[in-house]
VOPAGU-2260 file (C-alpha; in pm, 1 decimal, decimal comma):
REM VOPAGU-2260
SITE   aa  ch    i         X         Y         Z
SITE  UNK   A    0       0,0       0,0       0,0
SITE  UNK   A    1     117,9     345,8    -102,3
SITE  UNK   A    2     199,6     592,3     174,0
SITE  UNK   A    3    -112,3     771,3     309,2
SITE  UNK   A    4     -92,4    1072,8     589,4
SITE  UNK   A    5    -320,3    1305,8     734,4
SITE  UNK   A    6    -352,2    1671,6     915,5
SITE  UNK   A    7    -581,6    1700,6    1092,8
SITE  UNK   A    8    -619,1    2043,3    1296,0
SITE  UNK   A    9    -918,2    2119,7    1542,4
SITE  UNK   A   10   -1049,9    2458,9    1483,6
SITE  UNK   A   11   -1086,7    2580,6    1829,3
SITE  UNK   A   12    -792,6    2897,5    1729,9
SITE  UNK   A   13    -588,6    2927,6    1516,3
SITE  UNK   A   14    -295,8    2797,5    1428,9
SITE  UNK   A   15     -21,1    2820,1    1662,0
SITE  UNK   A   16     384,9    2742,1    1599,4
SITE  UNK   A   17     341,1    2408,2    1772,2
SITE  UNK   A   18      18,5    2355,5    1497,9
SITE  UNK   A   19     284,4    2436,4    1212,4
SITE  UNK   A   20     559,7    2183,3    1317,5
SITE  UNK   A   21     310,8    1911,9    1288,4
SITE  UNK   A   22     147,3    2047,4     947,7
SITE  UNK   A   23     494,8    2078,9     826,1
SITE  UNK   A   24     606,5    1719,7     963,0
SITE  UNK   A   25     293,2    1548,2     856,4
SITE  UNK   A   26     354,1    1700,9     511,2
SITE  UNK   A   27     696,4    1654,7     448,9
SITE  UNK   A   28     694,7    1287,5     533,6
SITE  UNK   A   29     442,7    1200,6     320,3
SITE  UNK   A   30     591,3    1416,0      -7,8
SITE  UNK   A   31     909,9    1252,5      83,5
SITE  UNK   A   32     774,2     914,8      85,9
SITE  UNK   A   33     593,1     997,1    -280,2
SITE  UNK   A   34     249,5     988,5    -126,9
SITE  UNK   A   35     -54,2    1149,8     -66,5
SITE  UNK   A   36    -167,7    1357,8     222,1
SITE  UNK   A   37    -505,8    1452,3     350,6
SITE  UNK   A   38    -671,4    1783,9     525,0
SITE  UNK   A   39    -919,3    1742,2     805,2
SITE  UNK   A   40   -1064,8    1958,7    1013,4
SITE  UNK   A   41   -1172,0    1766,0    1353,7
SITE  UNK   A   42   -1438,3    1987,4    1455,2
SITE  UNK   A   43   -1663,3    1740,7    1660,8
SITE  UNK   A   44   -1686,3    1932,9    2030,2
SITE  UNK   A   45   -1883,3    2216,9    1871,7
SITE  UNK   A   46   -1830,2    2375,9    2228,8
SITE  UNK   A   47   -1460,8    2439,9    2165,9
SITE  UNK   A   48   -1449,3    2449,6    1800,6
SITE  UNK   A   49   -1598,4    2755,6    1557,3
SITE  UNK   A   50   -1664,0    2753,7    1232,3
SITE  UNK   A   51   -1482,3    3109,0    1224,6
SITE  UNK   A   52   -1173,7    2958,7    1294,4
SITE  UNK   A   53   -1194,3    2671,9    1039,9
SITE  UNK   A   54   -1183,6    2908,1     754,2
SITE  UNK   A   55    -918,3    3088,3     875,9
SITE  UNK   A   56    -704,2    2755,3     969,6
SITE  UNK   A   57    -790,2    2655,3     559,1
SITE  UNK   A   58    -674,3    3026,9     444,8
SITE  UNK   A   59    -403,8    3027,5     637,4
SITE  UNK   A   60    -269,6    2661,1     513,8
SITE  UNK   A   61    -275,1    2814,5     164,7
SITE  UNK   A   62     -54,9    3110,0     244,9
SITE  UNK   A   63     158,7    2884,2     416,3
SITE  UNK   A   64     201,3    2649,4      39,9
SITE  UNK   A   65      23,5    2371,4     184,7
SITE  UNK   A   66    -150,1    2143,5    -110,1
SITE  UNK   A   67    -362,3    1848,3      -1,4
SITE  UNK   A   68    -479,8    1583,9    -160,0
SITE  UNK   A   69    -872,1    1461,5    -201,7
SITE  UNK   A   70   -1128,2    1573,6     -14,4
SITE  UNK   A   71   -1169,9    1840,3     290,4
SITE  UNK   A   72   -1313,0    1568,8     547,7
SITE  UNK   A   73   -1489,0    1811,2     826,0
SITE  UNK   A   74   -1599,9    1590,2    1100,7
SITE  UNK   A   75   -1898,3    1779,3    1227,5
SITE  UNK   A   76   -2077,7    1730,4     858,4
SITE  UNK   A   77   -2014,0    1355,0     928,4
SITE  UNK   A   78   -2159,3    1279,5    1264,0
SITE  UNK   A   79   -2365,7     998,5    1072,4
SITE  UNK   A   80   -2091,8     785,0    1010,5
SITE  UNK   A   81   -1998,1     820,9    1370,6
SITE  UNK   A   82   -2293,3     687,7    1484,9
SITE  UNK   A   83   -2280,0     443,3    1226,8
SITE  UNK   A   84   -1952,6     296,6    1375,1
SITE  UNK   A   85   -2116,0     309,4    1744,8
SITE  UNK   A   86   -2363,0     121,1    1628,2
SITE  UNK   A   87   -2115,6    -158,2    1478,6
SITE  UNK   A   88   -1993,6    -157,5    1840,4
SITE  UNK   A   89   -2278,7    -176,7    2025,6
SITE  UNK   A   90   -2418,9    -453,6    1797,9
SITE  UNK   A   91   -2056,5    -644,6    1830,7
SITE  UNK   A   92   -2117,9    -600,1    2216,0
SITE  UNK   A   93   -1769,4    -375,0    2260,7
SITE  UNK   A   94   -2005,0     -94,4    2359,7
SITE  UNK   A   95   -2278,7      -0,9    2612,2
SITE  UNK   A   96   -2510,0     274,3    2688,2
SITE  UNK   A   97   -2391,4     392,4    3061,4
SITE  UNK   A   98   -2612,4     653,9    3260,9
SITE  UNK   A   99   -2324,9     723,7    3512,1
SITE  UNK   A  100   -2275,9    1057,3    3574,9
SITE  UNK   A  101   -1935,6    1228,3    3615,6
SITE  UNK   A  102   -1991,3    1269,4    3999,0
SITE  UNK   A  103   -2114,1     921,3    4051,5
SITE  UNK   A  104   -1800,2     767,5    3884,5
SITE  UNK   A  105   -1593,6     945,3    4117,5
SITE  UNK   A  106   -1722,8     735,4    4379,0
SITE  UNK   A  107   -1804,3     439,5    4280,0
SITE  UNK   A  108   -1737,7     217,1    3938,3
SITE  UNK   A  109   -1969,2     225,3    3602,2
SITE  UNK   A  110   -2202,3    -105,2    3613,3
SITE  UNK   A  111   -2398,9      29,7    3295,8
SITE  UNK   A  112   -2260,3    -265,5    3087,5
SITE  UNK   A  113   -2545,1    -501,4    3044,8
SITE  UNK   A  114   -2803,9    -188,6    2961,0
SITE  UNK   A  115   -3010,8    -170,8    2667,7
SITE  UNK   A  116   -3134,1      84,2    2482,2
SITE  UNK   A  117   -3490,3      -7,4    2527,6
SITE  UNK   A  118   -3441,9     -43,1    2879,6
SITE  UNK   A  119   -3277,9     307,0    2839,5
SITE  UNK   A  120   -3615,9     405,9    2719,9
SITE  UNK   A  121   -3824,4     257,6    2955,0
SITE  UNK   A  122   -3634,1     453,7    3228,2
SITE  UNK   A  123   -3668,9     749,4    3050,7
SITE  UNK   A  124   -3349,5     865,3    3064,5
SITE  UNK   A  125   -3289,9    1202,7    2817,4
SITE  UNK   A  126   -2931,2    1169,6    2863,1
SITE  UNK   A  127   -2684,6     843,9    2864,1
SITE  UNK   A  128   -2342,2     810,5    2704,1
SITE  UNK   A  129   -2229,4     534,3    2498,6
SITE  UNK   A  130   -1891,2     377,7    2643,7
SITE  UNK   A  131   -1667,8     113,4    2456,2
SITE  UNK   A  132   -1526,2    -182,1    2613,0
SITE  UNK   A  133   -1143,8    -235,4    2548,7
SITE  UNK   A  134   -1138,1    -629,9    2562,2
SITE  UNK   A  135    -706,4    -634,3    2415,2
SITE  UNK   A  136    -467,1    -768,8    2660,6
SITE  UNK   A  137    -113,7    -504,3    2693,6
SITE  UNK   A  138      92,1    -742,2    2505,3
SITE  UNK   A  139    -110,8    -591,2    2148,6
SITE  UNK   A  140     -91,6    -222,3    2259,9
SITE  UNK   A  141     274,6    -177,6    2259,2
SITE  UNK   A  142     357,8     -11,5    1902,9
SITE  UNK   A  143     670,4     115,9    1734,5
SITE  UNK   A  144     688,7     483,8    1686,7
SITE  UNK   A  145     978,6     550,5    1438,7
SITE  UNK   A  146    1144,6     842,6    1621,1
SITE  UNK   A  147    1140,5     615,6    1973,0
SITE  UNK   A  148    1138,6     326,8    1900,9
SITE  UNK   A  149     915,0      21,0    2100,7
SITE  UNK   A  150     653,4     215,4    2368,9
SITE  UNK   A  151     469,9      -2,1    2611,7
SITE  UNK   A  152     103,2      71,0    2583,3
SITE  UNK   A  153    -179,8      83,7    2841,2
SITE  UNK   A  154    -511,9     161,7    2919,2
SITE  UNK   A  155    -590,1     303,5    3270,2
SITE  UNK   A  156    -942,9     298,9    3188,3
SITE  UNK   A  157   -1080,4     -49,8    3047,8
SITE  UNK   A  158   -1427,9     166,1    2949,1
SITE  UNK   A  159   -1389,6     461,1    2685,0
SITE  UNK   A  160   -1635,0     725,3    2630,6
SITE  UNK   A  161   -1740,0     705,5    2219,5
SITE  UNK   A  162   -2013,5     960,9    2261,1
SITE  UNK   A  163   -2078,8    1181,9    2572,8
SITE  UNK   A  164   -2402,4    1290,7    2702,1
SITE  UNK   A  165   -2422,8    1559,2    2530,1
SITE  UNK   A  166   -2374,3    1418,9    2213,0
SITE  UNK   A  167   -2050,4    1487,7    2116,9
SITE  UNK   A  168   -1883,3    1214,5    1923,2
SITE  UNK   A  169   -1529,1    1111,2    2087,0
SITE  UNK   A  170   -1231,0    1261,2    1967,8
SITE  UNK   A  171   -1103,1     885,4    1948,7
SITE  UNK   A  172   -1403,1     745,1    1733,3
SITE  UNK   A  173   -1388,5     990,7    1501,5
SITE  UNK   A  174   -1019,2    1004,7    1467,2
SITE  UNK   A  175    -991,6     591,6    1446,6
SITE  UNK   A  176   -1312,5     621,6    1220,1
SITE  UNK   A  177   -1147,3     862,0     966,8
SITE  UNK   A  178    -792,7     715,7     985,2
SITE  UNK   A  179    -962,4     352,2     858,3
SITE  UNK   A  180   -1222,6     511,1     607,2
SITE  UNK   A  181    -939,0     725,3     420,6
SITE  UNK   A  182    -695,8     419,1     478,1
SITE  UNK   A  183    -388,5     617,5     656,9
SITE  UNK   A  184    -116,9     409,2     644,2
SITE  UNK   A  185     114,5     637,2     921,6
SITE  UNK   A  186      -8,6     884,7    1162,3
SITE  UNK   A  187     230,5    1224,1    1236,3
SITE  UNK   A  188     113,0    1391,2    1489,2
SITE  UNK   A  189     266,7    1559,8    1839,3
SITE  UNK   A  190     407,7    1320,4    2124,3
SITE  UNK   A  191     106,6    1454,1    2326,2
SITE  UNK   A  192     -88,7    1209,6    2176,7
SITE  UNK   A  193     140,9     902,1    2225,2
SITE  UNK   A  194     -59,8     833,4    2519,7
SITE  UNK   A  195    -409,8     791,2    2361,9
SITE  UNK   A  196    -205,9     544,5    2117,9
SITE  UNK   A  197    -347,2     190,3    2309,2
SITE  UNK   A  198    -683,6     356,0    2290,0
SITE  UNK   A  199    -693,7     379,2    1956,0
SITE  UNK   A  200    -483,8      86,6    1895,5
SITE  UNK   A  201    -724,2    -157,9    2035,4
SITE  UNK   A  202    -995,5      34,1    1834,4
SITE  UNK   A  203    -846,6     -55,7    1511,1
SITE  UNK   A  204    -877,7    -407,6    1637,7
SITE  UNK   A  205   -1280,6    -362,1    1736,0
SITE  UNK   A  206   -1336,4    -255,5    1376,5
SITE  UNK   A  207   -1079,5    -542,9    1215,4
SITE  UNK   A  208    -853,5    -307,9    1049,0
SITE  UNK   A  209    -491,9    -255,0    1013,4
SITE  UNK   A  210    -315,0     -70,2    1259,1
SITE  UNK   A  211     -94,1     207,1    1110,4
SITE  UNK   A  212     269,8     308,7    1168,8
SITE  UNK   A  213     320,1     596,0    1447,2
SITE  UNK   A  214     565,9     929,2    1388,5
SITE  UNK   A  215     526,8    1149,2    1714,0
SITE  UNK   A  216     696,3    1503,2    1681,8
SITE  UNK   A  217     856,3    1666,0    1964,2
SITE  UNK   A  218     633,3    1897,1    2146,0
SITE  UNK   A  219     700,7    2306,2    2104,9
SITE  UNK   A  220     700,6    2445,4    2457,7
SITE  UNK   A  221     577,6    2769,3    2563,6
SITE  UNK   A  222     813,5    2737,5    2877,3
SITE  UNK   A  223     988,0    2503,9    3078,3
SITE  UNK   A  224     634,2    2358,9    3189,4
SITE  UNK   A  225     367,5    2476,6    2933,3
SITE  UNK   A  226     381,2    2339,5    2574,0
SITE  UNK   A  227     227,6    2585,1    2266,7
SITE  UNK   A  228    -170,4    2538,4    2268,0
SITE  UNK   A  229    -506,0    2696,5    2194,1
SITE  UNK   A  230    -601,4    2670,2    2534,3
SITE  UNK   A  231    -274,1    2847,2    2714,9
SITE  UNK   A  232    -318,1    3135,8    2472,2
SITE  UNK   A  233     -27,1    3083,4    2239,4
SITE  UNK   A  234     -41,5    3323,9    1988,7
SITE  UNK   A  235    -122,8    3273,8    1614,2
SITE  UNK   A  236     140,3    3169,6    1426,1
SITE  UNK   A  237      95,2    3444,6    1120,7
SITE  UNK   A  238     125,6    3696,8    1326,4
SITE  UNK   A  239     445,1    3622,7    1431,5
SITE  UNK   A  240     646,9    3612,8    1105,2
SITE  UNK   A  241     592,8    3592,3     728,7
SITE  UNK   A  242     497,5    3229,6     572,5
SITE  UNK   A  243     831,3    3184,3     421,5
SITE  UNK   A  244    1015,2    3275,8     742,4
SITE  UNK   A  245     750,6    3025,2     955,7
SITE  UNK   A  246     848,9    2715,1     742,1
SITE  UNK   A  247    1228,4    2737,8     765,6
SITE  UNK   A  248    1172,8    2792,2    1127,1
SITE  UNK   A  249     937,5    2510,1    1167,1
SITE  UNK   A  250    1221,7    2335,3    1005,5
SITE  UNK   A  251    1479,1    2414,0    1216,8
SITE  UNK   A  252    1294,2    2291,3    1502,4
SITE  UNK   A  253    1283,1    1964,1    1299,5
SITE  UNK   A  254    1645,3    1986,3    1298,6
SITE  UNK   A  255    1621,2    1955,8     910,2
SITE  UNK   A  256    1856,2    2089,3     633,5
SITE  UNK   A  257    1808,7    2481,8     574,9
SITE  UNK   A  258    2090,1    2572,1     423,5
SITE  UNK   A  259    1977,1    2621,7      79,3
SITE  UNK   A  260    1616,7    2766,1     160,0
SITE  UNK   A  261    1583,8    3143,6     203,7
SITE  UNK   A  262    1283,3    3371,8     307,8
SITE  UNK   A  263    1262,1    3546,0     -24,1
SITE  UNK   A  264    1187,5    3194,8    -209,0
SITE  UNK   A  265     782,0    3114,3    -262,3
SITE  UNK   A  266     656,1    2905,2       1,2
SITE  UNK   A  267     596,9    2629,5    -229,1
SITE  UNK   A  268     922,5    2597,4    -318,4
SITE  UNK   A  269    1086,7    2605,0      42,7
SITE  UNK   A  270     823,8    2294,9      92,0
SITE  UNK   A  271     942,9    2134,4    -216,8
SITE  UNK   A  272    1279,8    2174,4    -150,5
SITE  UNK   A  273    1236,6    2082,9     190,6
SITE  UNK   A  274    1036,8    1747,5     143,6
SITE  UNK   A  275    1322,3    1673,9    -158,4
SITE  UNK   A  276    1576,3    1637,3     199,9
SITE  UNK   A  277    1351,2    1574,1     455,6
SITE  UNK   A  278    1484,7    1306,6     713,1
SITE  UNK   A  279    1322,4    1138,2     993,8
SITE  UNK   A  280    1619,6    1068,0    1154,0
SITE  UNK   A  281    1716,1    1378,4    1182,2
SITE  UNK   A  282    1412,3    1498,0    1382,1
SITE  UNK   A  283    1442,7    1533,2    1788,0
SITE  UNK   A  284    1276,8    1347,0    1990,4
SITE  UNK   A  285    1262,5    1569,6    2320,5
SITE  UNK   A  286    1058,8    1884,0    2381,6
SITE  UNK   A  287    1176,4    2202,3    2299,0
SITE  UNK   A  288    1107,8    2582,9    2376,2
SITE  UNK   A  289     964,8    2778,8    2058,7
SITE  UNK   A  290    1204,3    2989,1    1871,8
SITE  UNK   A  291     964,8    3223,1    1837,8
């Protein structure tokens, strides 16, 4: 199978350094590798994420010389196929309805796991969650990311939210979901999410597909305890320098060869150029504080 990557932003501000190194990671490796890359736009806890910001996260990819391949996915026009999958799980019995509450699981463990739906109806309960089983033992979860090597995965929590109560699809659903259905063969993304890895791991599994290969960047701190985010303010990344002068210092952070890029070339070429050297091995694999 042909190389297959993905970006996939959530549009709850925009795009911050830390945001960049990952679009420019994701990107490189896959125009390196001679494949194709795909744009989505994970947009599923419509309390965090605007549509506002999801057409300035698209305008600001095209400044920056990003070209994608296929189609835009946006996850909140597919909540559907979500349910869809949930549905696959519940009928597979790797998912129940659960009526706990947040402040009753604090105290005392989730027994929702033999509930029905119609019983769910009887009760008349407005509000219930659907939760999925994880039924892998630890020896399956441990994966190979390429920068680290071998990581020993876990799940502290055998029971996994796939829709809340309010009726926001899982960020781990949808991600698995879309990962399968556009057939990703690796996943680059920031080491921030190397812990959700046995989650989604032993969700491949639930829906029989292949697993794919791992690449997690090093995160971009704000300090020496804060890493770059939406929700510790970090400022947008275009305001901060011009495109061409973004992607050579997105780059560097990669640790990748610069030497014959300069800020007055068009951004598409500095990405050309750049994915014509890119090198995994190259890339760090601790934290590090922003350059800018």
């Amino acid at each position: 199978m042909s190389y297959t990557g993905r970006f996939a932003p959530s549009p709850s501000g925009r795009l911050h350094f830390g945001s960049l190194v990952c679009a420019v990671g994701s990107y490189l490796r896959a125009r390196s590798e001679g494949g194709r890359i795909y744009l989505r736009i994970e947009d599923l806890d419509f309390y965090r994420c605007k549509k506002e910001y999801t057409k300035i996260i698209l305008q600001e990819l095209s400044e920056l010389g990003f070209e994608y391949d296929g189609k835009l996915v946006i996850q909140s026009e597919r909540t559907d196929f979500y349910k869809n999958r949930i549905d696959y799980l519940l009928k597979t019995e790797e998912a129940f309805y659960c009526t706990c509450t947040r402040a009753k699981l604090k105290t005392s463990p989730c027994t929702c796991t033999k509930i029905q739906k119609d019983i769910i109806n009887e009760l008349g309960y407005v509000q219930h969650s659907v939760r999925y089983i994880s039924t892998n033992d630890e020896t399956t979860l441990n994966f190979n990311d390429l920068l680290r090597g071998e990581i020993k995965g876990t799940i502290d929590d055998k029971f996994i939210t796939l829709k809340r109560a309010d009726n926001v699809i899982a960020y781990n659903l949808g991600c698995v979901a879309d990962d399968i259905e556009e057939e990703i063969t690796e996943v680059v993304r920031g080491s921030d999410l190397i812990d959700i890895t046995p989650v989604q791991q032993s969700l491949y599994h639930s829906f029989k597909a292949s697993v794919p290969d791992y690449l997690h960047l090093p995160l971009v701190m704000q300090d020496e305890k804060y890493k770059l985010s939406k929700q510790n303010n970090s400022k947008a990344v275009m305001t901060l320098a011009s495109p061409a002068e973004l992607l050579i210092k997105a780059l560097e952070f990669l640790n990748q060869d610069t030497a014959k890029l300069s800020v007055l070339m068009n951004v598409k070429d500095i990405l050309k150029k750049a994915a014509d050297s890119f090198d995994i091995h190259k890339i760090p694999v601790n934290p590090k504080l922003s350059p800018i």
